[in-house]
PAZAPA-4460 file (N, C-alpha, C; in steps of 0.05 Angstrom, whole numbers, plus 32768, in hexadecimal, padded with zeros to 4 digits):
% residues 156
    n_x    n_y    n_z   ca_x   ca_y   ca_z    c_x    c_y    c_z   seq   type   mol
   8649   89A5   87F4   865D   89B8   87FC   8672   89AB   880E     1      X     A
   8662   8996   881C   8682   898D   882A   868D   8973   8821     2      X     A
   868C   8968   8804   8699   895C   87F8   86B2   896D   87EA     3      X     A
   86A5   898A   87E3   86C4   899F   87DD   86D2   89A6   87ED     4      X     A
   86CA   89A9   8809   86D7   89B4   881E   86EF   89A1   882D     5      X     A
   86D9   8986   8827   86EF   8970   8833   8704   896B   881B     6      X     A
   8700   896D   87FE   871A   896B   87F3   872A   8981   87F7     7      X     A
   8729   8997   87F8   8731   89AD   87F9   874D   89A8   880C     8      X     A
   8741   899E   8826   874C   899B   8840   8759   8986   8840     9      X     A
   8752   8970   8835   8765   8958   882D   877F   8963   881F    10      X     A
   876F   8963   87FD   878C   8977   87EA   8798   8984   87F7    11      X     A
   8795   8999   880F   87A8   89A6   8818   87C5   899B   882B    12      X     A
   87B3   8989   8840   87C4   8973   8850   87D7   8966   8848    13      X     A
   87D1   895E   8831   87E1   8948   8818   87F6   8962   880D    14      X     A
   87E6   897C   87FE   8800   898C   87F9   8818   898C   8807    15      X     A
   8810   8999   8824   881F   89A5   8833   8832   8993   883F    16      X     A
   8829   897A   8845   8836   895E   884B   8850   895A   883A    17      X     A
   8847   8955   881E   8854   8956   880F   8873   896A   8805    18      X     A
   886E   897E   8810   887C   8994   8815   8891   8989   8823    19      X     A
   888E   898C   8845   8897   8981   8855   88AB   896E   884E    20      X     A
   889E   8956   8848   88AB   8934   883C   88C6   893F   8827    21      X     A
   88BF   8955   881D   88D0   895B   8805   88E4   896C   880B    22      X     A
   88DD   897A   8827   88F3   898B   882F   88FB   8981   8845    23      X     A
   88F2   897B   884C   88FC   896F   8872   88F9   894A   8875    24      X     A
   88F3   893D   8865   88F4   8921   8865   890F   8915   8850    25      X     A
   891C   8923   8842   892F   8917   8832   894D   8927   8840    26      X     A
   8958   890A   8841   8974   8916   8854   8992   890B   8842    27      X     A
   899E   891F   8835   89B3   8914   8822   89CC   8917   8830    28      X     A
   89E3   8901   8832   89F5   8909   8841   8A0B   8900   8836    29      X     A
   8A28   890A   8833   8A35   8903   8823   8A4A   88E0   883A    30      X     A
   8A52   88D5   882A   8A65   88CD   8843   8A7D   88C1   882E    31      X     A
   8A8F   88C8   8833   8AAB   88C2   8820   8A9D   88C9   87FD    32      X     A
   8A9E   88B5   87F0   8A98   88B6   87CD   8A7E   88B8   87CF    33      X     A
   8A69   88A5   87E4   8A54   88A0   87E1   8A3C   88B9   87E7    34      X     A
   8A24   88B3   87DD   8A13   88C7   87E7   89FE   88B1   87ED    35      X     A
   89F2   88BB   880C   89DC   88AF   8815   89C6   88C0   8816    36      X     A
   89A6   88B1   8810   899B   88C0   8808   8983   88A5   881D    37      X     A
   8978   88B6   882D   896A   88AC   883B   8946   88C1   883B    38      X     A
   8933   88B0   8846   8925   88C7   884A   8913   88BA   886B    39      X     A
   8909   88CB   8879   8903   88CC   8896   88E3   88BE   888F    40      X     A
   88D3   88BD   889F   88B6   88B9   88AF   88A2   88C3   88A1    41      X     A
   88A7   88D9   8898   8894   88F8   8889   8888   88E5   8879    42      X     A
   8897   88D5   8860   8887   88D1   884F   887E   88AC   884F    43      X     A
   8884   88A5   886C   886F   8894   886A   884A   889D   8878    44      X     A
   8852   88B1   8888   8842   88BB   8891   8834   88C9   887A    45      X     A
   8843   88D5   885F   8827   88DD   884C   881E   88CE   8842    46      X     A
   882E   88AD   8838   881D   88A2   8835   8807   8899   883C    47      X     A
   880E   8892   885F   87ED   8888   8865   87DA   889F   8864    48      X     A
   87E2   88B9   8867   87C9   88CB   8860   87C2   88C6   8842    49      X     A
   87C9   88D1   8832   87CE   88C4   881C   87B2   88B4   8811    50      X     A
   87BA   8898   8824   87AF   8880   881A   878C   888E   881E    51      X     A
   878E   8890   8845   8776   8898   8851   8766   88A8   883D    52      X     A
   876E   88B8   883D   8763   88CF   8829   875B   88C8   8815    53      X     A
   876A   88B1   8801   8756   88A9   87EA   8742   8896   87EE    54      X     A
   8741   8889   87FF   8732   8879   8817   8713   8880   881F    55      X     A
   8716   8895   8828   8702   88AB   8833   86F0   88B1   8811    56      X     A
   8709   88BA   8800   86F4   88C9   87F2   86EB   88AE   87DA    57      X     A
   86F3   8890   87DA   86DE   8884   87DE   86C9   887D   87E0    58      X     A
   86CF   8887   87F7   86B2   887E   8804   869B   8890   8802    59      X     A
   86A5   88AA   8800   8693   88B9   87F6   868A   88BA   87DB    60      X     A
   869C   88B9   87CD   8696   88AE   87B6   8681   889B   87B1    61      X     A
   8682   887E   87C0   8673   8874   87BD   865F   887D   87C2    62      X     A
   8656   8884   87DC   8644   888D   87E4   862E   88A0   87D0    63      X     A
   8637   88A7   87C8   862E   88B8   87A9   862C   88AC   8795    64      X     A
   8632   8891   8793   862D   8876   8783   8643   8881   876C    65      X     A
   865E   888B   8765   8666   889C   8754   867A   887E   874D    66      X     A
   8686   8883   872B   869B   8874   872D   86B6   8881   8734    67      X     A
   86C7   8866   8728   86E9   8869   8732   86F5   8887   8727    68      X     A
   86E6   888B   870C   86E7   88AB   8702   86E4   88C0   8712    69      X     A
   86D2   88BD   871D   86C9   88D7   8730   86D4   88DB   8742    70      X     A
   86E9   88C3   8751   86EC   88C1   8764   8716   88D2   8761    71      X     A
   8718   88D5   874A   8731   88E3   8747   8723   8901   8731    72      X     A
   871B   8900   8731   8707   8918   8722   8704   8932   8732    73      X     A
   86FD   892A   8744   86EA   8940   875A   86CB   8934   875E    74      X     A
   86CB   8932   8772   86B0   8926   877C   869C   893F   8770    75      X     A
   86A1   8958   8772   868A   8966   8768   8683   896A   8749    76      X     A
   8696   895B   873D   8697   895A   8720   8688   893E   8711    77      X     A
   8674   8934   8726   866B   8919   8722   865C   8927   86FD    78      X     A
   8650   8915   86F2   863B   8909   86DC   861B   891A   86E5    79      X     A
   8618   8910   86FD   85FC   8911   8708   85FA   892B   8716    80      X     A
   8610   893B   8718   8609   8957   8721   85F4   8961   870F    81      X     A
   85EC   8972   8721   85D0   8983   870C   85E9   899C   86FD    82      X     A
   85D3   89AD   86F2   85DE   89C9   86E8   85E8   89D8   86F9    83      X     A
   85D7   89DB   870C   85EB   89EA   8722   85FA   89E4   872D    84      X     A
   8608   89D4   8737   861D   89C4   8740   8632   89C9   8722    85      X     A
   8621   89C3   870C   863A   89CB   86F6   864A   89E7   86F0    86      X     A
   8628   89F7   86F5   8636   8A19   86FA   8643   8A1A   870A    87      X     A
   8646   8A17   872A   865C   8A1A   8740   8672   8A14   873A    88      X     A
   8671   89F9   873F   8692   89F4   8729   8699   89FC   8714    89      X     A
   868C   8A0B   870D   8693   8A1F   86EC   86A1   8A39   86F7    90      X     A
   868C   8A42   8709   869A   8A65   8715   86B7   8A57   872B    91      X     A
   86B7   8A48   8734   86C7   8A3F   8752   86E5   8A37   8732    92      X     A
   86E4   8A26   871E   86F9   8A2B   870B   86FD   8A3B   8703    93      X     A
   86E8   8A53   86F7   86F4   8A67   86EF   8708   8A82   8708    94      X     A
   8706   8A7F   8722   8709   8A91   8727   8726   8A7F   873A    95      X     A
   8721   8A65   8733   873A   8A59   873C   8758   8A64   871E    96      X     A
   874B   8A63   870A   875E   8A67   86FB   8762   8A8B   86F0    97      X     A
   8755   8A94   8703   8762   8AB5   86FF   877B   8AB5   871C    98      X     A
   8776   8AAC   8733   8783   8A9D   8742   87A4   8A92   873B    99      X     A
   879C   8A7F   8729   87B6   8A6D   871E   87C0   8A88   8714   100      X     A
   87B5   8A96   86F9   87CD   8AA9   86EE   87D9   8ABF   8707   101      X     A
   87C6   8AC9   871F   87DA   8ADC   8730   87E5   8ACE   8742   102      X     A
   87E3   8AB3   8746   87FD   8AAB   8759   8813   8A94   8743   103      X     A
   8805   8A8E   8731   8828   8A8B   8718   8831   8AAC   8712   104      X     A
   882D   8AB7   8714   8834   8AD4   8710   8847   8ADA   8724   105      X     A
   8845   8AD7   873F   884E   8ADD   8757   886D   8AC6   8757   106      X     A
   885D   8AB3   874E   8877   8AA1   874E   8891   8AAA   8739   107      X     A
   8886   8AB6   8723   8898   8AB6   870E   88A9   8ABE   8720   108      X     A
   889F   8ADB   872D   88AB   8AF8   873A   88C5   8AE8   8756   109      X     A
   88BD   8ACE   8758   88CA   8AD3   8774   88E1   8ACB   8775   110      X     A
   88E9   8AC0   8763   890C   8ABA   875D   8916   8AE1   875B   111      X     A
   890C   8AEC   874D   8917   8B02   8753   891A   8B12   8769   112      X     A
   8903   8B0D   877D   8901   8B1D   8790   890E   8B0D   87A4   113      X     A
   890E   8AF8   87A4   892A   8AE6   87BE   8945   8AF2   87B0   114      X     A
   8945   8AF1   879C   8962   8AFB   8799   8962   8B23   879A   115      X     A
   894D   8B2F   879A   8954   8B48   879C   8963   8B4D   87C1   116      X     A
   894E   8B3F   87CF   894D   8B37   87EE   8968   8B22   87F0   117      X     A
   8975   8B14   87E7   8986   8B04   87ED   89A0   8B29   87EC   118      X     A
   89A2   8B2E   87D8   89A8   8B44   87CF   89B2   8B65   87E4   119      X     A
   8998   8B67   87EA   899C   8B79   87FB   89A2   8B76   8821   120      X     A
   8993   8B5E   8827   899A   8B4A   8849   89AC   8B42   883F   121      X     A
   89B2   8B34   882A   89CF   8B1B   8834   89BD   8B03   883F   122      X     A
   89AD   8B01   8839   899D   8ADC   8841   89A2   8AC5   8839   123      X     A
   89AA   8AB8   883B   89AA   8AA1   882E   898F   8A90   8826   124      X     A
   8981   8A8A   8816   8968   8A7C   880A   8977   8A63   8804   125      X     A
   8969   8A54   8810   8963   8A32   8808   8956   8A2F   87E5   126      X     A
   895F   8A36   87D5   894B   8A32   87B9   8937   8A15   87B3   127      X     A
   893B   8A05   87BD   8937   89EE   87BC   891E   89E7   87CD   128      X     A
   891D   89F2   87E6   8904   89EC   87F8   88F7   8A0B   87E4   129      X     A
   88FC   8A1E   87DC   88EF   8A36   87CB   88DB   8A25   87B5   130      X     A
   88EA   8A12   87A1   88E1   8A03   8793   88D6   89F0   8796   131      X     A
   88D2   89F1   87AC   88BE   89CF   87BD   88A4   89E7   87BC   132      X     A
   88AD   89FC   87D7   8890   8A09   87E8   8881   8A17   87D0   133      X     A
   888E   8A24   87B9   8878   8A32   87A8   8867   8A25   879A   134      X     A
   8864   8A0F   878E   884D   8A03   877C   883F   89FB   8797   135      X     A
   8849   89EF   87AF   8832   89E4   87C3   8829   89F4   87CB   136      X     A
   882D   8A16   87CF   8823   8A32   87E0   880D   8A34   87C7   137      X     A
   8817   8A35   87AB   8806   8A37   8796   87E6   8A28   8796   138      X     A
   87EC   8A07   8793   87D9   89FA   8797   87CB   8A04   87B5   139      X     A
   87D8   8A04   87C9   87C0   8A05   87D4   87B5   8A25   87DD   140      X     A
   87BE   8A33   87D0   87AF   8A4B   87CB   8796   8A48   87B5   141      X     A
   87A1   8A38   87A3   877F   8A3B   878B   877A   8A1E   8795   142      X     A
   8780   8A07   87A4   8766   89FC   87B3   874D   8A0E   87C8   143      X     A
   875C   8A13   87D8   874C   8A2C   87E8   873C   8A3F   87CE   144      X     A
   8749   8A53   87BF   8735   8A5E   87B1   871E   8A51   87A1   145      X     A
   8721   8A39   8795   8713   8A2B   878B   86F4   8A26   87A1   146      X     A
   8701   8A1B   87B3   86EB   8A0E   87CD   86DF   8A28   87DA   147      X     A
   86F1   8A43   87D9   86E5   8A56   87E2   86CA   8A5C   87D1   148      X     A
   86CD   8A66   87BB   86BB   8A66   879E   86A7   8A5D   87A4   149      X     A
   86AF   8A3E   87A0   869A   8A2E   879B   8689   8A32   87B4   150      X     A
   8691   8A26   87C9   867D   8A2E   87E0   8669   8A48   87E0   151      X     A
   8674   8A5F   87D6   8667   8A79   87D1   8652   8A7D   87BD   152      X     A
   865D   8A6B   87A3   8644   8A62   878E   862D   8A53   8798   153      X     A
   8635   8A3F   87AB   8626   8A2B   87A8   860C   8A3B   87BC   154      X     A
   861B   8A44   87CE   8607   8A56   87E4   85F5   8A6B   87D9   155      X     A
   85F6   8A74   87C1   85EC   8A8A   87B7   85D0   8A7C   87AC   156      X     A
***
């Protein structure tokens, strides 16, 4: 259980990082004809998490004697899992992908509803950091549901 919990918590770090790097690490600036296109600190900093993180799960990996497969797989998706370990990750996918359809669902909706709200306030929306934050709010909503699940299966 805390081989899912620590990916869980990694994948999330790396999402949200990522986010960030993509909205607040890239700085475009015009100057006469030219465009400069620089980017800040953020994304050397995800890299070294990044790196760490595949690093770690390495080593756990190894530790589990698993190969280089497993080790981008999901550690709980080894060969040598028993049946139960196969059922958990069976219910923890399935209930990750009832999940995926109500928050792609939510997404379709939300171009409409920033513009009903742009509409009635007068707001101005960034579309661009919109199109960064929703697939990473997404992912790490059905990572969490996933790890939630599964922890709940596995405990039963």
């Amino acid at each position: 259980m805390k081989k899912v919990i620590f990916e869980t918590v990694g994948n999330i770090c790396i999402f949200i990082l990522l986010g960030i790097a993509l909205t607040k690490g890239i700085i475009i600036e015009r100057e006469g004809e030219a465009t400069v296109v620089a980017m800040n600190n953020i994304f050397i900093i995800l890299l070294v998490i990044v790196v760490l993180y595949l690093v770690l799960l390495a080593i756990i990996n190894k530790k589990q004697k698993g190969t280089m497969k497993h080790l981008f797989t999901g550690l709980q998706l080894r060969k040598d899992t028993d049946e139960r370990d196969k059922f958990v990750t069976g219910e923890a996918a399935k209930a990750t992908y009832l999940a995926t359809m109500v928050v792609l669902g939510g997404a379709i909706l939300l171009p409409l509803i920033l513009r009903v709200y742009e509409g009635i306030f007068g707001w101005s929306i960034d579309y661009y950091e919109i199109s960064i934050w929703t697939p990473i709010i997404a992912m790490v909503i059905l990572n969490i549901t996933f790890s939630i699940k599964w922890c709940i299966e596995y405990r039963k």
